[in-house]
C-alpha positions as CSV (number, residue, x, y, z in Angstrom):
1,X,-11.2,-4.0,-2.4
2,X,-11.8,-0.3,-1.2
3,X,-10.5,2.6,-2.6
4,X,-8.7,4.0,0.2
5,X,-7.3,0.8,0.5
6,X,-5.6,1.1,-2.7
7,X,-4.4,4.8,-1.9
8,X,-2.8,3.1,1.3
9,X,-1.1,0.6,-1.1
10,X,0.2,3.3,-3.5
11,X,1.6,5.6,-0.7
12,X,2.7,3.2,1.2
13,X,5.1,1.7,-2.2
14,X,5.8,5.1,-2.5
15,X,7.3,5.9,0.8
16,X,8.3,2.3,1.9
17,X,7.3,3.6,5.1
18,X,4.2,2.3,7.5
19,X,4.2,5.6,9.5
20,X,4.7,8.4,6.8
21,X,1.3,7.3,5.1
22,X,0.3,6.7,8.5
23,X,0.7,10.4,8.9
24,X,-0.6,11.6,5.5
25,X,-3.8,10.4,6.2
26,X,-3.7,11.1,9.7
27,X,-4.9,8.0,11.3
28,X,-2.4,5.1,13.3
29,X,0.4,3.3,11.4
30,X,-2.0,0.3,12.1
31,X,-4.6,1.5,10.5
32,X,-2.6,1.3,7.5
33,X,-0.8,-2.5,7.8
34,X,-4.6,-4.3,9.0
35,X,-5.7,-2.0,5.3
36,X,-2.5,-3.6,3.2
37,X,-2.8,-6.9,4.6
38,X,-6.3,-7.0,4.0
39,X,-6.2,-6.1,0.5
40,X,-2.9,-8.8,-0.1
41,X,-5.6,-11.3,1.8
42,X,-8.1,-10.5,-1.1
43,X,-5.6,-11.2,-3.7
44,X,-3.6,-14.1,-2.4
45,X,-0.6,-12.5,-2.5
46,X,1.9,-10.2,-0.8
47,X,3.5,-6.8,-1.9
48,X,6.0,-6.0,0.9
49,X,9.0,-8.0,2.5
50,X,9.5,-7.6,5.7
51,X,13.1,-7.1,7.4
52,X,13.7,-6.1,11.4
53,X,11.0,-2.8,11.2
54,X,11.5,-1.8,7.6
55,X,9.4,-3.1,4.4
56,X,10.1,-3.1,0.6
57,X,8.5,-3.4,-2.2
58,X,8.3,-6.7,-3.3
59,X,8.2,-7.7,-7.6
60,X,4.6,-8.3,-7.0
61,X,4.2,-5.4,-5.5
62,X,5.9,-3.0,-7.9
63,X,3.6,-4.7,-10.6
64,X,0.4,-4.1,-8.6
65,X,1.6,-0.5,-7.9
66,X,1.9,0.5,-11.4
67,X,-1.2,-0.6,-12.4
68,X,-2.7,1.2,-9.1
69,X,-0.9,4.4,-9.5
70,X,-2.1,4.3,-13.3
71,X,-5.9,3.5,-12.4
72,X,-6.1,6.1,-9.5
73,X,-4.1,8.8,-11.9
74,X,-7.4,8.1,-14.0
75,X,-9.8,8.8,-11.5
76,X,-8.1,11.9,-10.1
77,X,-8.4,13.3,-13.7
């Protein structure tokens, strides 16, 4: 688990949105899913659902982004 990883993960939950983090930290919108998917990989599980080109935060995922937002709120401080 990588830290930008996580601040992909919490901007990501944040915006619901591939492309606007995507565009934040200026690098491809693919860039971004290969960074999710390889963090839900890590911990067996998945944060998004997935309908047509949209995602949403998933339960798991609104747990796992609390917890996120909190820990990177700590190091930012």
């Amino acid at each position: 688990m990588e830290l930008l990883q996580l601040k992909y993960f919490c901007e990501t939950a944040k915006t619901q949105n591939l492309s606007e983090t995507a565009r934040k930290y200026n690098v491809p919108p693919s860039n971004i899913s290969r960074a999710i998917k390889r963090l839900e990989a890590e911990l067996d599980c998945e944060f998004f659902d997935h309908l047509s080109n949209k995602i949403f935060l998933n339960e798991q995922g609104k747990l796992f982004y609390e917890k996120v937002l909190a820990a990177l709120t700590l190091l930012d401080d």
